[in-house]
C-alpha positions, 0 to 999 in steps of 0.5 A: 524440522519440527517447531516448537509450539508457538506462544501468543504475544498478547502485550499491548501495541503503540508507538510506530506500529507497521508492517513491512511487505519485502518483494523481490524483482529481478530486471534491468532498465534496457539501453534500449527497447522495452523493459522487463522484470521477473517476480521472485516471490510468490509472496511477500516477506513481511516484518511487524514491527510495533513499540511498547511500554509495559510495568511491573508483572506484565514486564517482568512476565514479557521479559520472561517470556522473551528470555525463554522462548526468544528463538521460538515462534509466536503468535502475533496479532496483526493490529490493523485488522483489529476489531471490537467483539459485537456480543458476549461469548460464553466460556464453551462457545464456538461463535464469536461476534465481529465485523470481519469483512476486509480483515484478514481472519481465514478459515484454518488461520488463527486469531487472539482475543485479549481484553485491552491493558490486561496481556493476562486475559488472552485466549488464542483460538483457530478458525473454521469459518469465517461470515461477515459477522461472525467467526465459527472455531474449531474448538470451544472457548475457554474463558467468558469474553464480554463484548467489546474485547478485542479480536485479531488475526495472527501470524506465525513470527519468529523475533527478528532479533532480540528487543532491547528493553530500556530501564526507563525505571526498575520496574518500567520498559519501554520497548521496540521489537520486530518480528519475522513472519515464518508464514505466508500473510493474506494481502486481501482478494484483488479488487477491480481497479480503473484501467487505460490501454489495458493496465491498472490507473493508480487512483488511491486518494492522495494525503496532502499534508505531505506534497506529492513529488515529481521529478521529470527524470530522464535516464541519462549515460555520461560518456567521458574518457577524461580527455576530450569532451563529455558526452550524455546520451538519452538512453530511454529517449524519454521522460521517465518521471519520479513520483511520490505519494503519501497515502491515507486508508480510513477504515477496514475497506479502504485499508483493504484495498491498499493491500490488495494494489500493493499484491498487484503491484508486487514491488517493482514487478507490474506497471501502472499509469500515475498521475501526476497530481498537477493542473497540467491543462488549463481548460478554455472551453466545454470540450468538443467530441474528440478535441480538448482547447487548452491554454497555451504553455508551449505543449505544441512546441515540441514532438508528442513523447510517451509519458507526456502524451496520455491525460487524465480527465478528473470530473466532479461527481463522476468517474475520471477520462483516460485519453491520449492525445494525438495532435496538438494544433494552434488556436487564439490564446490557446492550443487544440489537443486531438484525442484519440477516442470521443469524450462523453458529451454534456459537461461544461469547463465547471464540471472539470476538476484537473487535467494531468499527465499519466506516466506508465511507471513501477514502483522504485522500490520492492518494499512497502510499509504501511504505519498505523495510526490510531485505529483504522487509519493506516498511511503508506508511502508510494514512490513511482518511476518511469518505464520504458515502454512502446505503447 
């Protein structure tokens, strides 16, 4: 069917500003053996949501516009990836100036210029090039930009149901609105990421003004007949840990990179190694080649157990370890952890920032959001659990 032409929705954004990314995974914890789970999207369903407060003719021009053309596709700014103009460009020119490296303008996309407070003096135009420092389009500009104006990719969105607009006063209206993106949204490249026994370690700094979670779940069935005893039994046979991270990206980088481990997660879909964000091991002393001495809680007390057998070595001012262990034998005040590979050798207990437990887990969820706050800081919420596996 052919659409209707799309409009720019040039209105300035604040409040709770977000995208929301929608996976769809199909798959069932097993009783037993390994789990499995298929991908039903190829891409995300994304939902843009943002507040607004607008006054006078820029709400009554909004309101019109939404009156007429509501059911109509629009041309929606993607506000994270905002980004000041760094020279003027003249009416008839086909370059703008802009830093766009880890922002998602593309060759043949579209994107608005607009200058801030003033929805009237937007201009959408399309890409033909993309550099780091530069946008070259396909048409010539219409109207003289000044640097400093605001330039931001945008995509093709449909209202995902009519905003309400308050009567705050006759002639002010603060709004929520959401859109529905009727086009596939570039999540960035996948970027190289730290691995352990051949899949991704989630190693995204943690925002601690919210504490992680972790909860030492395990999947349990209650058999009960309402006659004779209850029965439970442990259908995984092992931990399979809940964990809640609140995640903070600063700056068009590191927003970038949040987008593309949430592309390879793809929802539920793909496992990744989590920390759990705890001192789980309390060093004695400088490590030897394949051995770690700990003080004692009772680690040797029980069987090795997947999700509470492989460790992450956080070091200062170097990379952090991966290692599994192997054996946990006694010694003074302590207990002797046996890796399975050799440490580097030349740091002290100093040097050794934490030592955590790793649980290979999925995301709960098949939805993400990632909220804007300010320009360029984003924050997202991540909550992992458990899978059953053999490795």
């Amino acid at each position: 069917m052919e659409l209707e032409a799309a409009i720019a929705w040039p209105f300035a954004m604040g409040g709770a500003i977000a995208e929301r990314y929608e996976w769809l995974t199909d798959g069932m914890p097993p009783a037993y053996g390994m789990e499995t789970t298929h991908r039903l999207r190829q891409d995300p369903r994304v939902l843009l949501t943002f507040d607004g407060l607008e006054k006078a003719g820029a709400r009554r021009w909004m309101e019109h516009l939404v009156a007429m053309h509501g059911a109509g596709r629009w041309h929606v700014p993607l506000a994270c990836d905002a980004v000041e103009t760094t020279a003027a460009a003249a009416a008839d020119a086909t370059v703008v100036g802009a830093d766009t490296a880890h922002r998602r303008f593309v060759a043949g996309g579209n994107a608005m210029l607009v200058m801030p407070g003033q929805p009237r003096l937007a201009e959408m135009v399309r890409i033909e090039e993309v550099q780091a420092d530069a946008l070259f389009l396909e048409t010539p500009l219409l109207r003289d930009w000044p640097a400093g104006s605001l330039l931001m990719p945008t995509l093709g969105c449909w209202l995902d149901g009519a905003p309400q607009f308050s009567r705050f006063t006759g002639d002010d209206a603060p709004y929520s609105v959401a859109f529905r993106a009727g086009e596939t949204m570039p999540l960035g490249a996948p970027e190289s990421v730290p691995s352990y026994r051949d899949l991704p370690v989630f190693e995204q700094p943690v925002y601690w003004t919210q504490d992680p979670g972790y909860t030492p779940a395990r999947r349990v069935a209650t058999l009960d007949d309402g006659i004779g005893p209850i029965l439970l039994h442990d259908q995984a046979g092992m931990v399979l840990p809940r964990i809640t991270v609140e995640v903070t990206a600063v700056g068009a980088a590191e927003i970038g990179a949040h987008r593309s481990l949430l592309a390879a997660l793809s929802g539920r879909h793909h496992p990744v190694w989590v920390p759990s964000f705890a001192q789980d091991f309390r060093l004695l002393a400088a490590p030897s080649s394949t051995t770690l001495d700990v003080e004692w809680f009772g680690f040797g007390d029980w069987p090795l157990q997947a999700n509470r057998r492989d460790i992450r070595i956080e070091r200062h001012g170097a990379a952090p370890l991966y290692r599994r262990i192997t054996a946990v034998n006694p010694v003074t005040d302590g207990e002797r952890l046996v890796l399975d590979a050799a440490l580097p050798g030349g740091f002290s207990v100093d040097q050794v920032a934490c030592i955590s437990f790793m649980a290979l887990c999925r995301q709960d969820a098949d939805v993400n959001a990632l909220r804007l706050w300010g320009q360029g800081v984003v924050q997202s919420q991540l909550t992992f659990v458990g899978c059953q596996h053999g490795l």
